[in-house]
C-alpha positions in Angstrom: 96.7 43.7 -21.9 94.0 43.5 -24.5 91.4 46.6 -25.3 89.4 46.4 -28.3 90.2 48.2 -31.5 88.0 51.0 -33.4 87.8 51.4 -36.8 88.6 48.6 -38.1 87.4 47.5 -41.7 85.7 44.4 -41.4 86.3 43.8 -45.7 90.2 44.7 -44.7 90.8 42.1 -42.0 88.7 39.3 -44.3 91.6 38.0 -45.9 93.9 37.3 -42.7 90.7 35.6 -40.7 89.8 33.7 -44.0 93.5 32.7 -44.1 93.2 31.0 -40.7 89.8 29.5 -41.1 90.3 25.7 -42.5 89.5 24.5 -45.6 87.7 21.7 -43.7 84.9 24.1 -42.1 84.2 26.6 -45.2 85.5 25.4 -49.3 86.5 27.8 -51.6 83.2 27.8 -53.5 81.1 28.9 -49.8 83.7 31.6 -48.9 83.4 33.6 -52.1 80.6 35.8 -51.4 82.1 36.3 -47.9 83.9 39.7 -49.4 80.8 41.2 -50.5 79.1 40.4 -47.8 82.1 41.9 -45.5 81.6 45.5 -47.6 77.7 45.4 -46.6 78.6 45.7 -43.0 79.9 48.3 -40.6 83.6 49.3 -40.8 84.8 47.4 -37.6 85.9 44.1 -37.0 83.5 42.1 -34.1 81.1 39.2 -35.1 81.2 35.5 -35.9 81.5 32.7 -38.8 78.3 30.7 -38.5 79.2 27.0 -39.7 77.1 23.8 -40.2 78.8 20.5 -38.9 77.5 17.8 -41.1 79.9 16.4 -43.5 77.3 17.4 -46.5 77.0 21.0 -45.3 79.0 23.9 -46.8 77.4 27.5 -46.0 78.7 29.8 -44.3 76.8 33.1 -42.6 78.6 36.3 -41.6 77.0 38.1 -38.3 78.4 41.4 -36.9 78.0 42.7 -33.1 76.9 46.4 -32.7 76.5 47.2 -29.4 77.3 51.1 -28.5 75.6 54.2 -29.2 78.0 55.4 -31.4 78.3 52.0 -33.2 74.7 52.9 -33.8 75.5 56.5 -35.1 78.0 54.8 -37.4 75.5 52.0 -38.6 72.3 54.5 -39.5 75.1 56.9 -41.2 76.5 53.8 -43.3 72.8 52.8 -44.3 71.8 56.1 -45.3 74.9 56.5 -47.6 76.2 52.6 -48.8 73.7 50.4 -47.8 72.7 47.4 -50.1 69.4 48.3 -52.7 67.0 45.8 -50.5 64.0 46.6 -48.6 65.1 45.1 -45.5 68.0 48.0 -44.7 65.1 50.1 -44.7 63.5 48.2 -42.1 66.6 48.4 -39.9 67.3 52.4 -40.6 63.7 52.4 -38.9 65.1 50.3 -36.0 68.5 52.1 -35.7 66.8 55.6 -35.6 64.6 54.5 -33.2 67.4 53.0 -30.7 69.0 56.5 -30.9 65.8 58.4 -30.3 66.1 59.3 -26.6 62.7 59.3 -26.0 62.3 55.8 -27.3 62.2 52.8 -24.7 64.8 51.5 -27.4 67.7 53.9 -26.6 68.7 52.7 -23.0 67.1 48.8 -23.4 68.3 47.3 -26.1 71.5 45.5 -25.0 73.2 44.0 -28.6 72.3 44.2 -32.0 73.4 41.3 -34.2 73.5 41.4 -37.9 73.7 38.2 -40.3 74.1 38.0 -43.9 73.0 34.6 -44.4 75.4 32.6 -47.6 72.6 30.9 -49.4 71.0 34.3 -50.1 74.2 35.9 -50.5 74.9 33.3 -53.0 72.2 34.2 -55.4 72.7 38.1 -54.9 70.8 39.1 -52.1 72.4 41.1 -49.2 69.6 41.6 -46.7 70.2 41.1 -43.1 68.7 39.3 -39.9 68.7 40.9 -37.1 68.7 39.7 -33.6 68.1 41.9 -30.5 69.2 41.6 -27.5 67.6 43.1 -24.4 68.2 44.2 -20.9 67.0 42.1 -17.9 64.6 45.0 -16.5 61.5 46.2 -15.5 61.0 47.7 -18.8 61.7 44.5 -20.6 58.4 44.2 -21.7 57.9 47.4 -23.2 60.8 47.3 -25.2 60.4 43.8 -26.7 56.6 45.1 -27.6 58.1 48.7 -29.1 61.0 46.5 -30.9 57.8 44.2 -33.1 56.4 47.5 -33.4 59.5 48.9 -35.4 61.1 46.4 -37.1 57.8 44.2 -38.3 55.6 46.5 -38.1 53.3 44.0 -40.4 53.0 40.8 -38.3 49.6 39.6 -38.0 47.8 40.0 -35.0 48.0 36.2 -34.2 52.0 36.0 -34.2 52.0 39.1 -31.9 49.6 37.0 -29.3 51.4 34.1 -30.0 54.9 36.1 -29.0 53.5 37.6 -25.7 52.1 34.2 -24.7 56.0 33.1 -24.8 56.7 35.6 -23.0 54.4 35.1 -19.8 55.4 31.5 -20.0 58.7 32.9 -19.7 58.0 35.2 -16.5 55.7 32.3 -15.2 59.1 29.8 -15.3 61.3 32.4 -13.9 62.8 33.3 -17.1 63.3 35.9 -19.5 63.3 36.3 -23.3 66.7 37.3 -24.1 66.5 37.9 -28.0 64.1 38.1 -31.0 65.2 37.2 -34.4 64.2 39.1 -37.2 65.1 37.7 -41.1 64.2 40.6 -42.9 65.4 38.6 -46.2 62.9 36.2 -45.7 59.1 37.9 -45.8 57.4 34.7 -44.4 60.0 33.4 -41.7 58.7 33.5 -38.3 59.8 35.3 -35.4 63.2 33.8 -33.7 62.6 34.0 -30.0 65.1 33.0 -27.3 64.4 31.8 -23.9 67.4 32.7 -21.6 68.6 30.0 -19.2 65.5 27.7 -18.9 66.6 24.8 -17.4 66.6 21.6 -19.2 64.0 19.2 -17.3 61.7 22.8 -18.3 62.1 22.7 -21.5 60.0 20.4 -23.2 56.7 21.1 -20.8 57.3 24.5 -21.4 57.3 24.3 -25.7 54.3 21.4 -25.3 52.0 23.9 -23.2 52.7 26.6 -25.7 51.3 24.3 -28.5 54.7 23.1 -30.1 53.6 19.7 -31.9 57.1 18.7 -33.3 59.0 14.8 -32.3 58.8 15.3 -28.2 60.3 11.6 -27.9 63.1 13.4 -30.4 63.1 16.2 -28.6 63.6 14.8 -25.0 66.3 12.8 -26.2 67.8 16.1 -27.4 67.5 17.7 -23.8 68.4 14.7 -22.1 72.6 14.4 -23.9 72.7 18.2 -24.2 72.2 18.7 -20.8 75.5 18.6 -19.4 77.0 20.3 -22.1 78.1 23.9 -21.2 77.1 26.1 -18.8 74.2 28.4 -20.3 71.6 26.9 -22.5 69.5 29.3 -24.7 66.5 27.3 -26.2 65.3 29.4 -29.6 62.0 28.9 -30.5 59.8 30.0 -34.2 57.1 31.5 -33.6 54.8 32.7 -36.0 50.5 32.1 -35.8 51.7 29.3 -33.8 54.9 27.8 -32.3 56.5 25.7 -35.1 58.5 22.7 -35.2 61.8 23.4 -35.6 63.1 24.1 -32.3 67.0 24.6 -30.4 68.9 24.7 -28.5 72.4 27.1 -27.8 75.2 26.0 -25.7 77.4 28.5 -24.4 80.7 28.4 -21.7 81.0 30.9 -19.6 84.8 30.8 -19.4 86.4 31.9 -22.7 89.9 31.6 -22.0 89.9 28.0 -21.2 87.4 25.8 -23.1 89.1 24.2 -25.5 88.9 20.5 -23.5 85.5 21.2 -23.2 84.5 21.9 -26.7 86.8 19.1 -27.3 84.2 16.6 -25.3 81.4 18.3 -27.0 82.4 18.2 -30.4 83.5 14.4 -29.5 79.9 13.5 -29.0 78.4 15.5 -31.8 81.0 13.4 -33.6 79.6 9.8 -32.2 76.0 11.0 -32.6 76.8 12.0 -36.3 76.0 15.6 -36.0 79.6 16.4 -37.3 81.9 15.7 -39.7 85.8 14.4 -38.0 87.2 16.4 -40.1 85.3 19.5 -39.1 85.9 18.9 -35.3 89.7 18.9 -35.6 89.3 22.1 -37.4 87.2 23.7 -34.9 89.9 23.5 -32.8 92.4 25.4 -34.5 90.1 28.7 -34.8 91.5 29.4 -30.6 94.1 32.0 -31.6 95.9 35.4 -31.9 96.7 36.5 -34.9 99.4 39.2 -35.1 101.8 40.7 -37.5 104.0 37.8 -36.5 102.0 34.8 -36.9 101.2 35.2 -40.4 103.3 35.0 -43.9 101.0 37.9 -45.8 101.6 41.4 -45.8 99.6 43.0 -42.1 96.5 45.5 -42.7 97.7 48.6 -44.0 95.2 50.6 -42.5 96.3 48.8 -38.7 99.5 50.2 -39.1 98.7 53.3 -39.8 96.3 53.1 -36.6 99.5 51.3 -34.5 101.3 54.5 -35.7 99.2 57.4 -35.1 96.8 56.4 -32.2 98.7 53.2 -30.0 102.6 53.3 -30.7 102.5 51.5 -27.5 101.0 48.7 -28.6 100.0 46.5 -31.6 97.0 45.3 -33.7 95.8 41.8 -33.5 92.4 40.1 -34.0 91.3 37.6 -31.4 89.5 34.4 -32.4 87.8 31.8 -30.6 84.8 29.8 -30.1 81.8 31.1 -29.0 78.9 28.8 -28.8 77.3 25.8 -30.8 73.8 25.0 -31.5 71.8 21.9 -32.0 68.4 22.4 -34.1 65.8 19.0 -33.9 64.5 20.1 -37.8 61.9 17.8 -39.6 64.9 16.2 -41.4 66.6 15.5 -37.5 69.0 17.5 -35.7 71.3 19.5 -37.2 74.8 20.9 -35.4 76.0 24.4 -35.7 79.5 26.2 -34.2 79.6 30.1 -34.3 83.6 31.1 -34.3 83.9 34.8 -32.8 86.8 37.1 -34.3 87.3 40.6 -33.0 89.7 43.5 -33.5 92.4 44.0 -30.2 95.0 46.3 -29.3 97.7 44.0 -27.6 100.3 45.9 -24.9 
């Protein structure tokens, strides 16, 4: 049996998931700041390598998942006392004290938070966050996407805020439900990320046309069209700023974790023949599916898990669990571009 494991130092476990991620997917050179950007981030290992699939591409982004209360106590603690000198943790102290004010439509709404140090900022210095949140499917969804702007952007102009909530009733008018908005603190003028939660495929393109999205539709459709029996929940993430821009994606996701790999195996076949990824970087992708325990590696295991093992679970052991947990295709100016997001999380294994 697998539960998940507290405490766990995300800069402490680095070195054992670096030491299974391939060479092929992340060199040297883009996993260097991956450390730093490690100690920036909550004490406890759950999140995901971000990885682009080109053969040119070598950046890689660091996200974190903090989804419980406490996680939350933890997180405004940690910015108050060691967070990075950059505006944007002050931005998200606002947030995080807000999703812990009880009186807040935040506290019981917002579903996940997702953090992500991005690698070409981290690169040059910078350690400021994104930050995606995700919602509850509710009759308060409204109120909290509208109290969420409110806190963590409190400056967008009027026109990006109308633009937002006319996403949104497209959204209810189709039956949908915006699942996520995207916030990159790092970067003043980015737009607002907003993702539309299971619209179906043959929706998609009437639905980002009679929003006022002017990018390649003939690219586009073609994008929907070989995407659409890929997985089995499609996200599609829109920009949206004074007006819907022209970068647009979509997110595939399995529902099955356990037992995708000949699935991702098709799917990264036909990135592969449409030149979206790299050969090299496909056969890699496949190794990430693992368990890593005291057993499967030739280093020396976490101190600080066996010290945990020995005080808290002498009836069972650490491990961290990796696998893959979604891709995403992005039709850019420049064409479409291929990501893969590899989960890692801390386990107790009995």
């Amino acid at each position: 049996m697998i539960t998940t494991l507290p405490n766990a130092a995300l800069a402490d476990a680095l070195p054992l998931l670096l030491a299974h991620l391939p060479l092929e997917l992340a060199s040297s050179s883009s996993r260097q700041h991956l450390p730093i950007a490690a100690r920036s981030l909550l004490p406890f290992v759950r999140g995901l390598f971000e990885l682009r699939l080109d053969a040119e591409a070598d950046q890689v982004d660091l996200h974190q998942l903090v989804t419980r209360p406490e996680e939350w106590r933890a997180f405004n603690h940690f910015i108050a006392h060691h967070a990075p000198a950059h505006p944007s943790w002050q931005q998200l102290d606002r947030f995080m004290r807000a999703c812990l004010d009880q009186a807040s439509p935040l506290h019981e709404q917002i579903r996940s938070i997702w953090l992500e140090l991005d690698g070409d900022l981290m690169a040059q210095g910078v350690a400021a966050p994104s930050v995606f949140a995700g919602f509850k499917r509710n009759q308060h969804l409204h109120a909290t996407q509208t109290e969420t702007l409110r806190v963590l952007l409190p400056h967008l102009q009027p026109s990006t805020l109308t633009q937002i909530d006319a996403v949104k009733r497209a959204a209810d008018a189709a039956g949908v439900w915006v699942s996520h908005y995207g916030a990159m603190l790092a970067r003043p003028q980015a737009a607002v990320r907003v993702n539309i939660h299971s619209l179906a495929h043959a929706k998609m393109a009437g639905f980002a046309r009679a929003l006022g999205w002017s990018g390649d539709a003939a690219a586009f459709e073609a994008l929907i069209g070989w995407t659409r029996e890929l997985g089995d929940i499609h996200v599609l993430a829109l920009d949206v700023g004074d007006q819907v821009q022209s970068q647009i994606g979509i997110e595939v996701f399995f529902r099955v974790a356990d037992n995708t790999i000949p699935r991702w195996r098709a799917l990264l076949a036909i990135l592969v023949a449409r030149g979206l990824c790299a050969p090299d970087k496909a056969a890699a992708l496949l190794k990430w599916q693992k368990l890593i325990t005291p057993t499967t590696i030739d280093t020396q295991w976490v101190d600080w898990l066996i010290v945990e093992n020995l005080l808290t679970r002498p009836d069972a052991f650490s491990a961290l669990h990796c696998s893959l947990h979604h891709a995403k295709l992005t039709l850019t100016p420049h064409g479409v571009k291929a990501k893969a997001y590899l989960w890692f999380e801390s386990k107790w294994l009995a």
